[in-house]
C-alpha positions as CSV (number, residue, x, y, z in Angstrom):
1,X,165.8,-100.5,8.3
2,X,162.3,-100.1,8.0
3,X,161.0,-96.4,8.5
4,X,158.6,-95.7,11.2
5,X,155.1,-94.5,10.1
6,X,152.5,-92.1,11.9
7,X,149.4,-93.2,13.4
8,X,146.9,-92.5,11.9
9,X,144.3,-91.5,14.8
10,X,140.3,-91.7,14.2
11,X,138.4,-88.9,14.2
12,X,136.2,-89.2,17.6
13,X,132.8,-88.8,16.2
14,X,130.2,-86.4,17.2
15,X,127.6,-88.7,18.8
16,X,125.4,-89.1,16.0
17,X,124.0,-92.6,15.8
18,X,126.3,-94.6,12.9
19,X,129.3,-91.9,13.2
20,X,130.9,-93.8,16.4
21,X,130.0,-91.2,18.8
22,X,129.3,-92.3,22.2
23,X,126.6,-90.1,23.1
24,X,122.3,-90.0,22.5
25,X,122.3,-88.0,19.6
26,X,120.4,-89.2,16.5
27,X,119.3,-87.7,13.4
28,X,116.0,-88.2,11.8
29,X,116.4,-91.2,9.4
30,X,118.5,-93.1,12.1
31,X,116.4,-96.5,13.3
32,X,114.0,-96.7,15.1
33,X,111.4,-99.6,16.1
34,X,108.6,-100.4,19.6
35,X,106.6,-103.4,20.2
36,X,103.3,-103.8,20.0
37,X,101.5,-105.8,22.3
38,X,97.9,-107.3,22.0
39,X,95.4,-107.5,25.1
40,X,94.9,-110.6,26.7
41,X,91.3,-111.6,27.3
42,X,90.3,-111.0,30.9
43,X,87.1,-112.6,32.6
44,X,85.1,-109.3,32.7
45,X,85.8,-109.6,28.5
46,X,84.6,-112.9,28.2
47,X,81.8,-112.7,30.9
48,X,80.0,-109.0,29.3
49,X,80.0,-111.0,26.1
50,X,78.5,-113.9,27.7
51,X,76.0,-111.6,29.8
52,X,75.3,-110.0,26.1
53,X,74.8,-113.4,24.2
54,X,72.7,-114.6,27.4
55,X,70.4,-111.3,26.7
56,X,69.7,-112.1,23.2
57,X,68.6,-115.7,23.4
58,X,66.4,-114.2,25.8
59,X,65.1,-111.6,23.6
60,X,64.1,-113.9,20.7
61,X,62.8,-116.6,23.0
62,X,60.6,-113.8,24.4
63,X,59.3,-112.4,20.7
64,X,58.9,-115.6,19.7
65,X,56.9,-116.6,22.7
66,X,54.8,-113.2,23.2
67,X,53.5,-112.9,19.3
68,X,54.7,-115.7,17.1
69,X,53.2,-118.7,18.7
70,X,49.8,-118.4,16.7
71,X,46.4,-117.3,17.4
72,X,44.9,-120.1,19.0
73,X,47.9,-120.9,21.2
74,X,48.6,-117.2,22.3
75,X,51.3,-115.6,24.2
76,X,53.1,-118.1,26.7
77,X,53.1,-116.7,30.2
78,X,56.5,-116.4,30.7
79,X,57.4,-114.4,27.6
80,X,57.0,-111.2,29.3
81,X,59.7,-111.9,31.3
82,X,61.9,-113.5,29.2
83,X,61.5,-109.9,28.0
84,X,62.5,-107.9,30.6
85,X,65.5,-110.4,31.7
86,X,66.5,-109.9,28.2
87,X,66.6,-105.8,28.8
88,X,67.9,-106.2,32.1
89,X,71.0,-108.4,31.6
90,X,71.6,-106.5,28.0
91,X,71.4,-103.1,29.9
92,X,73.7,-104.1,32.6
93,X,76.6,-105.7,30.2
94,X,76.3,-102.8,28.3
95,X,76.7,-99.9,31.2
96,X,79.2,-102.3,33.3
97,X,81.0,-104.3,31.0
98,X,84.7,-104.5,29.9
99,X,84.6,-103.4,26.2
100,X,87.7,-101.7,25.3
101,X,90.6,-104.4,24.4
102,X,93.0,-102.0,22.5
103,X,96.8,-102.4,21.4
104,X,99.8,-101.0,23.1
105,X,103.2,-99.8,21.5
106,X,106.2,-99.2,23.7
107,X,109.3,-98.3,22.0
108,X,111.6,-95.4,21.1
109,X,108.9,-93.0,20.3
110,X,106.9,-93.5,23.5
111,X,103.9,-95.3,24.3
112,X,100.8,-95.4,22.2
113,X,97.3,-97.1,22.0
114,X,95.7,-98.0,19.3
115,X,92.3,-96.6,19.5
116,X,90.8,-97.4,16.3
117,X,92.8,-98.6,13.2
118,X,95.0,-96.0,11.6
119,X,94.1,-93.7,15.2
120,X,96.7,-93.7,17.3
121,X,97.1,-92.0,20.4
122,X,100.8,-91.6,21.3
123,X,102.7,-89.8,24.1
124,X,106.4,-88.9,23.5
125,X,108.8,-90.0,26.2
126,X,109.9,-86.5,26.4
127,X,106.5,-85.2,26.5
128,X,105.6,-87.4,29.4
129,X,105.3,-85.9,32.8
130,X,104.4,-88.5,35.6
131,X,103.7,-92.5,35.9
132,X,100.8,-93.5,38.2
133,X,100.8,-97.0,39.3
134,X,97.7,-98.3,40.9
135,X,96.3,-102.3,41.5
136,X,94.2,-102.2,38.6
137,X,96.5,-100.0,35.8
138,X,99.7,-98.3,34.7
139,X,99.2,-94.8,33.8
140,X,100.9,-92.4,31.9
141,X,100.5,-88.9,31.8
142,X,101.0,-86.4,29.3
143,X,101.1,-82.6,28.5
144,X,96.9,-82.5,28.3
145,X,96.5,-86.5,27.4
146,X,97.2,-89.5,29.6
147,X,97.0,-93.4,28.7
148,X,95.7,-95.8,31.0
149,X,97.5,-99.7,30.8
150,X,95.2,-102.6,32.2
151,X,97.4,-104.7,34.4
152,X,94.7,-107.5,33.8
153,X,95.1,-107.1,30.0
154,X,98.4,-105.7,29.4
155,X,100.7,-106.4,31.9
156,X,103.7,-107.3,29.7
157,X,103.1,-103.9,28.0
158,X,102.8,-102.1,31.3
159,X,106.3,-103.7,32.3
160,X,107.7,-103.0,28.9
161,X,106.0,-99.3,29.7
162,X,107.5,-99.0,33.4
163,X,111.2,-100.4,32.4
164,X,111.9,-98.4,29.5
165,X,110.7,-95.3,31.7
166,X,113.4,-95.9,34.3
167,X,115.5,-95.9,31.7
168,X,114.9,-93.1,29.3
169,X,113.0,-91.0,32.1
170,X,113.4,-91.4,35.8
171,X,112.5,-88.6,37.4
172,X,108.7,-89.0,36.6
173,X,108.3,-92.6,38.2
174,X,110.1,-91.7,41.8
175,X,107.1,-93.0,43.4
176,X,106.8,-96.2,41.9
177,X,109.1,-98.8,43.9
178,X,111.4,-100.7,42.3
179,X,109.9,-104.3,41.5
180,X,106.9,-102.7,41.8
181,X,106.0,-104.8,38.5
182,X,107.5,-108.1,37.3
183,X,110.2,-107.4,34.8
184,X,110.2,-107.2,30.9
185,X,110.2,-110.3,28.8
186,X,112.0,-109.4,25.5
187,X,109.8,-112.1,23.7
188,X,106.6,-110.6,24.4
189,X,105.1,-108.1,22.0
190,X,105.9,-107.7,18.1
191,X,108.8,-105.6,17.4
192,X,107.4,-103.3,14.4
193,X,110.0,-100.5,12.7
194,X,109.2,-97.2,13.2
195,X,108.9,-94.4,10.4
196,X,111.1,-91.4,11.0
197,X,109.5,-88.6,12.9
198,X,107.6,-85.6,10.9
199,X,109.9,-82.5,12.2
200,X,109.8,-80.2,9.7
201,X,108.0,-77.0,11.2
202,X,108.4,-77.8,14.5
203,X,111.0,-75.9,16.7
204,X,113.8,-76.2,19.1
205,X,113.6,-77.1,22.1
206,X,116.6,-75.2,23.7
207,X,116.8,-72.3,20.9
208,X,113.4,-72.4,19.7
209,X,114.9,-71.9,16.4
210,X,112.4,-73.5,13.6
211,X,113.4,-76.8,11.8
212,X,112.6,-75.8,8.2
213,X,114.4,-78.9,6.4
214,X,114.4,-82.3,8.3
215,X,118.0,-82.7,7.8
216,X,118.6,-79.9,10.3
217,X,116.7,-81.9,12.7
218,X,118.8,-83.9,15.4
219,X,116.8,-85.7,18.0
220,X,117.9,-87.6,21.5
221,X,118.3,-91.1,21.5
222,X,116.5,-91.4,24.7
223,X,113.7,-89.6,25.3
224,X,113.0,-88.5,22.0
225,X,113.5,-84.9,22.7
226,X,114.0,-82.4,19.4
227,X,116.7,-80.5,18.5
228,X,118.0,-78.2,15.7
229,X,121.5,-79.3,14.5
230,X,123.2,-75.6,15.4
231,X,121.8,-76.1,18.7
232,X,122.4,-79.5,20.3
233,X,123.7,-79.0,24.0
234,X,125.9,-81.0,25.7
235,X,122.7,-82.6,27.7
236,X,119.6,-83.1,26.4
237,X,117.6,-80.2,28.3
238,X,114.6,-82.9,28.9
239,X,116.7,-86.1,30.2
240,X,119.7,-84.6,30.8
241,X,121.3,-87.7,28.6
242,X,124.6,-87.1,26.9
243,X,124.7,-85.8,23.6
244,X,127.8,-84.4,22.7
């Protein structure tokens, strides 16, 4: 007769991503990734280019009749104003126009914009502390910093933007209604890997106790919030999400 065996029973784990916890606790090398979207060209883009190209052709059409005609012919009449259009129309795109066509990320470390390459401006989910939503953008506002979206430009990053922030922080967004914005599609932007977080020097949020060695580190899954490893409690102390 065959002898009965125990059970072996798994260890429940401790919530850390990759140990079969249930929980938002990560540690600093887990994965992590966002998606960066590009801006889409809007008709105040296209037309202060246009107004600028306009303003040149003016310009030269101006020089070109005002001194390089030749003696005996002269200056043509009209060069002058060809001139001053040229100013006119060059000043005006230049003080009015829609320049700035910038990047957006949205992912696990927050949302950033790229303002220059290699500069980017980022604001950590758990840093964030409201969500404006107006007609013409999607802001988000930070402890001394705040990034404006461009519905016209970027709405799929400002509903990537709005939908993770119900998600990861709610309490921000009460006053933005539900469908306020058409929802996420999860085949818009580049999904782009992110590297893990710099921690070391940086201190606790519920112990204040300094992180000297990244390993100590422990972060939360949701909003990003850091942690030292002998002080993780049982909810995340910014979005009260699960982590042990």
């Amino acid at each position: 007769m065959a002898t009965d065996r125990p059970v072996k029973r798994k260890r429940r784990g401790s919530g850390v991503a990759g140990q079969g916890g249930d929980g938002f606790l990560r540690s600093r090398t887990d994965p992590r990734s966002e998606r960066r979207f590009e801006p889409k060209a809007s008709v105040a883009h296209v037309l202060t280019w246009l107004g600028m190209s306009v303003a040149a052709l003016l310009a030269g059409a101006g020089v070109y009749g005002q001194w390089f005609r030749g003696e005996e012919a002269g200056g043509h009449p009209y060069a002058p104003y060809l001139l001053l259009f040229a100013v006119l129309l060059g000043g005006a795109s230049a003080l009015f126009g829609q320049w700035s066509m910038k990047p957006i990320r949205v992912g696990d470390a927050g949302v950033a914009i790229e303002n220059a390459p290699g500069e980017i401006e980022r604001i950590g989910w758990n840093d964030v502390t409201r969500l404006l939503l107006t007609d013409a953008a999607l802001t988000v506002q930070g402890s001394g910093t705040a990034i404006a979206i461009p519905l016209r430009t970027h709405l799929p990053a400002a509903s990537r933007v709005l939908a993770e922030a119900r998600s990861r922080v709610p309490a921000h967004l009460t006053d933005i209604k539900e469908g306020a914005l058409p929802p996420p599609d999860d085949a818009a932007g580049e999904v782009r890997p992110l590297e893990p977080p710099q921690v070391a020097g940086l201190r606790c949020k519920v112990t204040d106790k300094l992180i000297a060695f990244e390993a100590d580190a422990r972060l939360c899954g949701r909003c990003g919030e850091l942690y030292h490893k002998e002080g993780v409690p049982p909810r995340c102390a910014t979005c009260e999400a699960p982590l042990r």
